[in-house]
C-alpha positions, 0 to 999 in steps of 0.5 A, spaced: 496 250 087 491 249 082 490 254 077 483 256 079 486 258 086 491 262 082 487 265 078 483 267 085 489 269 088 491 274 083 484 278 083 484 278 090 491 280 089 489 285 084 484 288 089 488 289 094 493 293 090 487 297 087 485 299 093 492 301 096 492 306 090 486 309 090 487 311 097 480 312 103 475 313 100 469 315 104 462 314 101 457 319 103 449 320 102 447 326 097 445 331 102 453 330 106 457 330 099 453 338 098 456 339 105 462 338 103 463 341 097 460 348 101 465 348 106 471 347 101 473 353 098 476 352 091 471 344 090 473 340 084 468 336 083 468 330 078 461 327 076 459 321 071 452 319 068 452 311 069 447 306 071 444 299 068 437 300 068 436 307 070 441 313 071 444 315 076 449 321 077 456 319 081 460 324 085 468 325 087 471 330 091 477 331 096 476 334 102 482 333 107 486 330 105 479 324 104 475 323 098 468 323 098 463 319 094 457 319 093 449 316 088 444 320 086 438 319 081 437 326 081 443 331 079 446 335 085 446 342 086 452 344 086 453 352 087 457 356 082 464 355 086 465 349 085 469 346 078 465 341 076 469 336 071 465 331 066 468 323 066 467 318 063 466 313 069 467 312 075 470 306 079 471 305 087 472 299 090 467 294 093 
C-alpha cells in the first residue's frame, strides 16, 4: 500500500471510530429540538457559539437514550427548567 493510501486508510479508519464513540446522534431543526427539550423533565442542554462568516448557536441534549442536534442563527428559547451549560464547540460527525 502506498503512503497516501495509508494516510486515507487511517482517517477514514479515525472516522469510524469517532462515530462508534459518540453514539446516534439525530439531527433536528430548531422548532423539534425545543420540543424535545419541553418534553423532558430534567433537560440538560449544552450550547456553543460558533461559525465562520456569521454566528450561529449549536444545541445537544439527550432524550432517550438519543442525542439531539441542531443549528440556529437565532438563540433558542429554552424555558427555565432546562439546564443550559456553555462549550466551547461542538462537533458531530459528518
Amino acid at each position: 500500500m502506498s503512503s497516501g493510501a495509508e494516510v486515507v486508510a487511517a482517517r477514514a479508519a479515525a472516522a469510524i471510530q469517532a462515530i462508534k464513540a459518540s453514539g446516534a446522534i439525530v439531527r433536528v431543526e430548531p422548532e423539534d429540538f425545543k420540543n424535545i427539550v419541553w418534553k423532558s423533565e430534567q433537560p440538560l442542554v449544552i450550547m456553543a457559539e460558533g461559525g465562520f462568516l456569521s454566528r450561529e448557536y449549536q444545541y445537544l441534549t439527550s432524550y432517550k437514550g438519543l442525542i439531539f442536534f441542531t443549528k440556529s442563527k437565532l438563540p433558542l428559547e429554552l424555558g427555565n427548567r432546562a439546564e443550559l451549560m456553555t462549550a466551547k464547540s461542538i462537533w458531530t460527525p459528518n
